[in-house]
C-alpha positions in Angstrom: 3.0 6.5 -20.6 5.0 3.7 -22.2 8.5 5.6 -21.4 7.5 5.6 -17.8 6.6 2.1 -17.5 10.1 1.2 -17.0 9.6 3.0 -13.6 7.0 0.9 -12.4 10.0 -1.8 -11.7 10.5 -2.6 -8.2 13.8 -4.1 -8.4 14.7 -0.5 -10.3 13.2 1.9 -7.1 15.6 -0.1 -5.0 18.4 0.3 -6.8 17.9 4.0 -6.9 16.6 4.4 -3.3 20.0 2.4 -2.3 21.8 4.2 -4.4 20.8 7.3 -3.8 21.0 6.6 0.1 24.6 5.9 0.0 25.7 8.8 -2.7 23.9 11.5 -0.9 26.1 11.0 2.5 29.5 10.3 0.5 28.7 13.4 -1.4 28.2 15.4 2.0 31.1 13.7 3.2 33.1 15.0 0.3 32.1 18.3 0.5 32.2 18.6 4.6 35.6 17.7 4.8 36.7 20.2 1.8 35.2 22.6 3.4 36.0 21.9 7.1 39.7 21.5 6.0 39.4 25.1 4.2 37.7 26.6 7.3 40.2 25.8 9.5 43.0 26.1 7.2 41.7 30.0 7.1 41.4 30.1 11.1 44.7 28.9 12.1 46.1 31.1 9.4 44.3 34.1 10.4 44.8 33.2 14.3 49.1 33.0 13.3 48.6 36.6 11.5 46.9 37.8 14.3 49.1 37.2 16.8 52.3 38.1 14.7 50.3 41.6 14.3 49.6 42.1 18.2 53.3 41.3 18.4 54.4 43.8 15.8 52.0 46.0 17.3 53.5 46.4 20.1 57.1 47.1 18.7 55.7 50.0 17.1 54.7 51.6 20.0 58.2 50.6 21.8 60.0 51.9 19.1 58.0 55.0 18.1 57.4 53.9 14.9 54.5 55.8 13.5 56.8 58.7 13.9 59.8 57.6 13.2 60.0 54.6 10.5 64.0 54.2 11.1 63.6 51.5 13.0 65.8 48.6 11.3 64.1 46.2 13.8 60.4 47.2 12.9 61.2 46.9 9.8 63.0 43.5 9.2 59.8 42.5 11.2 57.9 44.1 8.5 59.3 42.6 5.6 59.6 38.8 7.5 56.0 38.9 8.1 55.2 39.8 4.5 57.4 36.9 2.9 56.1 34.7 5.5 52.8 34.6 4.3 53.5 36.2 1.5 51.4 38.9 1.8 51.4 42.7 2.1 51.3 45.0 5.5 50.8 48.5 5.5 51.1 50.9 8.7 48.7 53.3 9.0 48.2 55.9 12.1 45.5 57.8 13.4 45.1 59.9 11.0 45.0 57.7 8.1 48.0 58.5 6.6 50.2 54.9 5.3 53.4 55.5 7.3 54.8 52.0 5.7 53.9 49.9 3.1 55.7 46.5 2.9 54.8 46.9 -1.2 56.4 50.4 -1.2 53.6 51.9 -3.6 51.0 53.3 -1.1 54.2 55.1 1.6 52.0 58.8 2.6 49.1 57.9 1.0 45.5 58.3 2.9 43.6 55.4 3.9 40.1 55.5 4.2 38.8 52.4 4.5 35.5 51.1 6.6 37.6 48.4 8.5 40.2 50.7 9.3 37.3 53.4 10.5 36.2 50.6 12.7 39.7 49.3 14.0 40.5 53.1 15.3 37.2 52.2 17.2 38.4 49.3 18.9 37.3 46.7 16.4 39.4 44.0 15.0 38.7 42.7 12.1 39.6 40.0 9.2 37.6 39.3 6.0 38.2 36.1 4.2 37.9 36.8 0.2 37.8 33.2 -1.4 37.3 34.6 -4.6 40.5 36.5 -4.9 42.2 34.0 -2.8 43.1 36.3 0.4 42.7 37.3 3.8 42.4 40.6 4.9 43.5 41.4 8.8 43.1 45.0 10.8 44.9 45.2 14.3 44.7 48.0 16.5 47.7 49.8 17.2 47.6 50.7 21.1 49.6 52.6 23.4 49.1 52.1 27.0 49.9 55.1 29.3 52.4 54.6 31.8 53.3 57.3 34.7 56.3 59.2 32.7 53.4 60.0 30.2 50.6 60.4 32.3 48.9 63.6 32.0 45.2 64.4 33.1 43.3 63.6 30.2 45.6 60.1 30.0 46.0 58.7 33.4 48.6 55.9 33.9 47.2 52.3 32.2 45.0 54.3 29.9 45.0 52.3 25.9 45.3 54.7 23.0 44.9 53.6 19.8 47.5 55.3 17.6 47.0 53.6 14.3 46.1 50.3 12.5 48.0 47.3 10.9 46.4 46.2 8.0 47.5 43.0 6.5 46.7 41.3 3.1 47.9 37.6 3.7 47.8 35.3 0.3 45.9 31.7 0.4 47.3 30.3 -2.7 49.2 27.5 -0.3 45.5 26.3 1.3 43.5 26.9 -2.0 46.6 24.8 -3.5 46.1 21.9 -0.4 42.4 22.2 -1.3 42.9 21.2 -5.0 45.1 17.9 -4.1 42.6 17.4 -1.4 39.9 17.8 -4.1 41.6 15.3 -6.6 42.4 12.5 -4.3 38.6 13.3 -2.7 37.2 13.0 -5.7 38.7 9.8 -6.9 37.8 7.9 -3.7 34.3 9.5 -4.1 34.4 7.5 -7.4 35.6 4.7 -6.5 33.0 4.8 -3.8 29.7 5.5 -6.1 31.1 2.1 -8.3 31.2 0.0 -5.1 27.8 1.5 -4.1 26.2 1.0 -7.9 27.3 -2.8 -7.6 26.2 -3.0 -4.3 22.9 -1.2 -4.9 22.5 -3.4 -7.9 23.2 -7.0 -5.5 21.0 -5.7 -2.8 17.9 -4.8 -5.1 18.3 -8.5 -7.2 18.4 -9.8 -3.7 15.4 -8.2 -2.2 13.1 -8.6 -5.4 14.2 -12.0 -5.7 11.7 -14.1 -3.7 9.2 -12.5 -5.8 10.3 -13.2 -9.1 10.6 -16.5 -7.6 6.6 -16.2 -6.7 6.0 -15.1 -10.4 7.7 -17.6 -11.8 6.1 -19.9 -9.6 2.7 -18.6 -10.6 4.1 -18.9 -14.0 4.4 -23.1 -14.0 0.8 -23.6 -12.0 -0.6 -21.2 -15.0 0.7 -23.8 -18.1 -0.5 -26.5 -16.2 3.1 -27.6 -15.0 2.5 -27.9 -11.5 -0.7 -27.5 -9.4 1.1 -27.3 -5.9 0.9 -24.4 -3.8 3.3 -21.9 -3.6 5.7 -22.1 -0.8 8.1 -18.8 -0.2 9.0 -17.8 2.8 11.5 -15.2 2.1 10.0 -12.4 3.6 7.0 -11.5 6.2 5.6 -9.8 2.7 5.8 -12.4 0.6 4.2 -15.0 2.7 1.5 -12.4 3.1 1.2 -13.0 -1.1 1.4 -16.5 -0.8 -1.1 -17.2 1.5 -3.6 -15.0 -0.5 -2.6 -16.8 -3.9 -3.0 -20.4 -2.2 -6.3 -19.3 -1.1 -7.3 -17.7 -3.9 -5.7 -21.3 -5.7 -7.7 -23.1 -3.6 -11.0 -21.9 -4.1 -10.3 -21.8 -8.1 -9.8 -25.3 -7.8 -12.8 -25.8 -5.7 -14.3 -24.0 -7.9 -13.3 -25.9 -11.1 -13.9 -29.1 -9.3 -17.5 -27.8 -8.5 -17.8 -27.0 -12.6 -16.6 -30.7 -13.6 -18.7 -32.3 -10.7 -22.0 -30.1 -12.0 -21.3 -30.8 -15.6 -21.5 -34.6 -14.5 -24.4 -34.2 -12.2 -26.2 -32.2 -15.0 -25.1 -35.0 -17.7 -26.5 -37.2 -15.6 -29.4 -35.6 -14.3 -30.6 -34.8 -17.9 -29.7 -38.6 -19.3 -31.7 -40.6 -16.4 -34.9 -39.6 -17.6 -33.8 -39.6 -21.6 -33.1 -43.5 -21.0 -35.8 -44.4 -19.1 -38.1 -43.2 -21.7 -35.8 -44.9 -24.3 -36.2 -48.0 -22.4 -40.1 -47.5 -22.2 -40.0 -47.1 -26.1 -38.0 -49.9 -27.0 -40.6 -52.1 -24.7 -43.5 -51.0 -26.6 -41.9 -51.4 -29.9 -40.3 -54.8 -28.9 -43.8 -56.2 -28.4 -46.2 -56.3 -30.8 -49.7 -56.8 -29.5 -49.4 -54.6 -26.5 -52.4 -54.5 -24.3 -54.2 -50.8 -24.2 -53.8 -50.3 -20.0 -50.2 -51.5 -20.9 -49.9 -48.8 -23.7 -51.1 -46.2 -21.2 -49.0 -46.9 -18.2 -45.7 -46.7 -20.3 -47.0 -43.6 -21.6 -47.9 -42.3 -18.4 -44.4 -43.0 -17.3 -42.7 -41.7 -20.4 -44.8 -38.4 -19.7 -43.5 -38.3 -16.2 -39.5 -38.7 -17.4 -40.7 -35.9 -19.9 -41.7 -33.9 -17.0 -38.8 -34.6 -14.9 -36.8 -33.4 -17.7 -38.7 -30.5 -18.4 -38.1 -29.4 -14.6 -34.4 -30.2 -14.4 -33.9 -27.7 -17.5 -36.4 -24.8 -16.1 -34.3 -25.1 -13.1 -31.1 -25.0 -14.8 -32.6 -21.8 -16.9 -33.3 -20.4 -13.1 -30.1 -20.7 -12.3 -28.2 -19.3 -15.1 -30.7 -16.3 -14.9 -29.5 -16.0 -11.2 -26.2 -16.1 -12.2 -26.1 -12.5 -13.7 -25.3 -9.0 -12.1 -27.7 -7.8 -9.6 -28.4 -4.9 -11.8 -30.5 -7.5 -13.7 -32.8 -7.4 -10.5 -36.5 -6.1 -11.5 -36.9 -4.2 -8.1 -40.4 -3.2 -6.9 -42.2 -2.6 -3.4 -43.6 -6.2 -2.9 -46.4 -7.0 0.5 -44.4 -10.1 1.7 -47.0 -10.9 3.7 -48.9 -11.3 0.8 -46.4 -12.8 -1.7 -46.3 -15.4 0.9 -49.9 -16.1 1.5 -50.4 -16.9 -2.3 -47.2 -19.6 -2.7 -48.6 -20.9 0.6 -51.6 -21.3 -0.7 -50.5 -23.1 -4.1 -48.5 -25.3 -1.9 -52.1 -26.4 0.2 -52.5 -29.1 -2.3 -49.4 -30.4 -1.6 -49.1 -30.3 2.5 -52.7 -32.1 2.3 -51.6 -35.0 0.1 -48.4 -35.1 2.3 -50.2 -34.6 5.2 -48.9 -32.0 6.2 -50.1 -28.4 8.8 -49.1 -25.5 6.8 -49.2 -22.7 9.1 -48.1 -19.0 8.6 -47.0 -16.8 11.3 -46.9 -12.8 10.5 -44.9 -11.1 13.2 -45.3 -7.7 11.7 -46.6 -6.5 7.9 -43.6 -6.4 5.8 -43.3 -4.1 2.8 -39.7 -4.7 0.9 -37.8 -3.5 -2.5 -37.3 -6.9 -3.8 -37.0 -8.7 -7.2 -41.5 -10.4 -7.0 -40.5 -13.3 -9.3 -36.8 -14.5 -7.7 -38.2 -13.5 -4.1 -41.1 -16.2 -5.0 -38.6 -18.8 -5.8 -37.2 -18.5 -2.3 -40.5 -18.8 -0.9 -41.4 -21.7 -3.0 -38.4 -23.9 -2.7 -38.0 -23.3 1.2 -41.9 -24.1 1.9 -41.9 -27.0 -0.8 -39.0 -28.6 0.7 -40.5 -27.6 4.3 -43.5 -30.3 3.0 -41.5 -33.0 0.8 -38.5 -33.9 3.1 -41.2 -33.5 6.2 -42.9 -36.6 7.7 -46.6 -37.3 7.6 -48.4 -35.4 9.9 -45.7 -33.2 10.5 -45.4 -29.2 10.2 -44.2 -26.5 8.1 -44.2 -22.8 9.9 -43.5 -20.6 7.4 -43.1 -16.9 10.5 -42.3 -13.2 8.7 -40.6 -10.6 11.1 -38.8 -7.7 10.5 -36.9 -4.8 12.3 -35.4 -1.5 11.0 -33.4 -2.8 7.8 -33.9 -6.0 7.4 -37.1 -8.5 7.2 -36.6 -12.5 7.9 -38.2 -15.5 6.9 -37.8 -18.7 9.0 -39.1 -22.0 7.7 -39.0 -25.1 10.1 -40.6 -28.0 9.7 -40.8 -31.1 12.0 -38.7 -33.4 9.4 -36.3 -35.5 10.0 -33.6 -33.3 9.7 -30.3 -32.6 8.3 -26.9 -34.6 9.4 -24.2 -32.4 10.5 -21.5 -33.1 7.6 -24.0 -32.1 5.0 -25.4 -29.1 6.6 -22.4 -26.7 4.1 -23.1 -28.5 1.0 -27.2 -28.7 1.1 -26.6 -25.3 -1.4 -24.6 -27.2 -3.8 -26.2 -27.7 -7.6 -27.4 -31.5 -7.7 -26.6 -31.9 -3.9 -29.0 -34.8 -2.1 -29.2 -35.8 1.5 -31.1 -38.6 1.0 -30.9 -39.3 -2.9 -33.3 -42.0 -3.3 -36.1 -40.5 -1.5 -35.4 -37.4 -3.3 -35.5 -39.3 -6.5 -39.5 -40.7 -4.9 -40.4 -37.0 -4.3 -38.9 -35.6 -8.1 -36.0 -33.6 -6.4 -33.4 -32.3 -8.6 -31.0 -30.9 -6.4 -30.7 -27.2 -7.6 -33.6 -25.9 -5.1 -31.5 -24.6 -2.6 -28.9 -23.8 -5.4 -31.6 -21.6 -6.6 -32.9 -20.1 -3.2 -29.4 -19.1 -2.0 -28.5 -17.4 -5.7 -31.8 -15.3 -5.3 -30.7 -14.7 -1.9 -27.5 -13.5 -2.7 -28.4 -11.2 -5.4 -31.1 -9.4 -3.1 -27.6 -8.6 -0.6 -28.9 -11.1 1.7 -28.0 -14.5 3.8 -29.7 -17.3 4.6 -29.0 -19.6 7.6 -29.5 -23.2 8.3 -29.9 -25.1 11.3 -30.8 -28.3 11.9 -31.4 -31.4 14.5 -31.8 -35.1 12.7 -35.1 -36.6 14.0 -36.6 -33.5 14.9 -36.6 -31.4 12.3 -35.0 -28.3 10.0 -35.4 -24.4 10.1 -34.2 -22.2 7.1 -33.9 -18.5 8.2 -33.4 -15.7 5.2 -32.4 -12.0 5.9 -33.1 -9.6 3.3 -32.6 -5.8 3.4 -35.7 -4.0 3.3 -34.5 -1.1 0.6 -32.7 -2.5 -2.2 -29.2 -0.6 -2.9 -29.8 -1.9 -6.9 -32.8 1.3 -7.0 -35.8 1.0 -8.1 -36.7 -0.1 -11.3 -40.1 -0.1 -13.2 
């Protein structure tokens, strides 16, 4: 495969498609006028032979000489036409007997040929041997009848053929025309596939250049050189590429300023409680007689930092779990209406302290293929959200529908809503609306990081809408058979 590679160059396809576009016409050229020169080298000198031959023809007959080869006139004719085209004509009459040969070594001999057959028939023929480098010619010999020689068999104006002119005519002057032809041909034709090799070279470095520009550009932004976008506007094509890398650029950016932001959030996150319980410690050990309901409430405190903590890094866990292939999915036939019934009622406790209506709405029973343990974390961070960031004595309306392949969960609740500008980064890891009342409530941020991951990994979508002061509804769509199978 590695000796092929080299053919996977486009700047190398282009060179050969160009150069093979403009070689293939100069070689038909080439060859069309060779042979378009021979062809009608051959026509006009069989046409010329022809019509010496009719000519001829008809002195025989006035002279009467397939009877009587005397003729001084006939046969100067004879030997002018063979040294003009330096050939060989022989005379031969009805009977195919050779009454002349210009050669003088065929003179009574008996013809039988098939294009002298068919001449006595009327037939003309010639026969153009390219091989042996000659043309052959057959011409009727014809008498017409006039009224001294009319007889009742022959009226007057009646043609008789009385014999055939066969001529042997030599080519060596056109096959010689050809060869010079050939040779000056032939150097042009080089001199053309050099000018058409350069130029096919030029035009393919031209053409692939804008894109060894884009590699090159790609090139700098990969060592770190340059972090603009790339801008090459060459062709329709390469603009096509462009925009896709500066999108692609874009979101890898986004991306990697998503990683540094979490890696703050979660250094952050993760040291707030770790110095609050320092700075509970160092109280306690700065003071030495420290009153028992004093000892307790720093302890209680540190306990709750330790239990802030202890929730940031489960939901951290949850998240890199939910970060894996869906084939990690444990799929099973789960009752929704029933998976939602129990999270609802662990979250009783809650909407009562908050004061809040918890109310479920079942449109229809829904059975799904769904992963039971991510599908609960869905449920639970959409319904405990619905209660936290709701106001007291509002509600949370938790309603389960479904139709042919999908079932939906909506979950509004009369809060106080969501602003506009942070309705597409509520999803984001460590991302607060309101941070301090988040920090009252123990929010860490990753809920809805977690929810939409599950989400996702089920094929899904979840929707958000939301008006502030009167309240948010999360909406979740989630196919009803799982394309991951069913595993046990």
């Amino acid at each position: 495969m590695h000796r092929f590679m080299f053919w996977r160059s486009l700047k190398l396809r282009l060179f050969v498609i160009i150069l093979t576009m403009g070689v293939l016409p100069a070689l038909f050229i080439y060859h069309s006028v060779l042979k378009g020169y021979e062809d009608r080298a051959v026509g006009v000198r069989t046409s010329d032979v022809q019509n010496q031959l009719t000519i001829l023809a008809n002195h025989l007959i006035t002279y009467n000489y397939l009877n009587d080869t005397s003729s001084e006139v006939v046969n100067a004719e004879l030997g002018l036409l063979s040294n003009l085209y330096s050939g060989r004509v022989m005379v031969i009459n009805n009977r195919l007997k050779i009454v002349r040969d210009t050669y003088g070594i065929s003179d009574g001999k008996t013809m039988v040929s098939e294009e002298v057959i068919k001449c006595l028939k009327g037939s003309s023929l010639t026969n153009y041997d390219r091989v042996n480098g000659y043309i052959e010619i057959t011409v009727p010999i014809i008498e017409k009848i006039s009224s001294v020689n009319a007889t009742d068999e022959n009226p007057e104006g009646t043609e008789i053929i009385r014999g055939v002119l066969l001529a042997s005519t030599s080519t060596d002057t056109i096959t010689a025309t050809i060869q010079i032809l050939k040779h000056r041909s032939r150097i042009i034709l080089h001199i053309v596939i050099i000018i058409l090799f350069a130029l096919a070279a030029f035009l393919s470095w031209i053409i692939v250049r804008p894109f060894d520009k884009i590699s090159k550009e790609i090139e700098s932004i990969q060592s770190g050189m340059t972090h603009e976008s790339l801008s090459v506007r060459d062709y329709l094509e390469t603009q096509h590429i462009v925009s896709a890398f500066n999108s692609v650029l874009e979101k890898m950016q986004k991306i990697d300023e998503s990683r540094r932001e979490f890696v703050s959030n979660v250094s952050h996150e993760l040291k707030t409680p770790l110095t609050s319980v320092k700075i509970l410690a160092d109280s306690l050990n700065a003071n030495d007689d420290v009153p028992v309901e004093v000892y307790r409430e720093f302890m209680s405190d540190i306990t709750a930092e330790i239990e802030r903590e202890d929730k940031i890094i489960n939901d951290l866990l949850s998240l890199v779990r939910l970060d894996k292939d869906a084939a990690k999915l444990n799929i099973s036939t789960v009752d929704i209406n029933a998976l939602t019934e129990i999270i609802m009622k662990r979250m009783r406790p809650i909407a009562r302290k908050n004061e809040i209506e918890l109310t479920l709405v079942s449109l229809r029973e829904v059975t799904a293929d769904v992963d039971e343990v991510k599908m609960s974390l869905v449920l639970t961070n959409l319904i405990e959200n619905a209660i936290k960031y709701n106001s007291p004595g509002g509600t949370a309306t938790v309603t389960i529908d479904a139709d042919h392949q999908y079932f939906t969960v909506e979950v509004a609740d009369s809060g106080q809503g969501i602003p506009d500008e942070d309705l597409d980064l509520i999803f984001e890891r460590f991302y607060r609306v309101d941070k301090s009342h988040s920090r009252e409530i123990g929010g860490t941020g990753l809920g809805l990081a977690i929810t939409k991951s599950a989400v996702l990994l089920h094929k899904g979508t979840i929707k958000v809408e939301s008006t502030p002061g009167e309240g948010s509804r999360f909406t979740v769509w989630i196919p009803l058979k799982s394309s991951a199978g069913m595993k046990e």
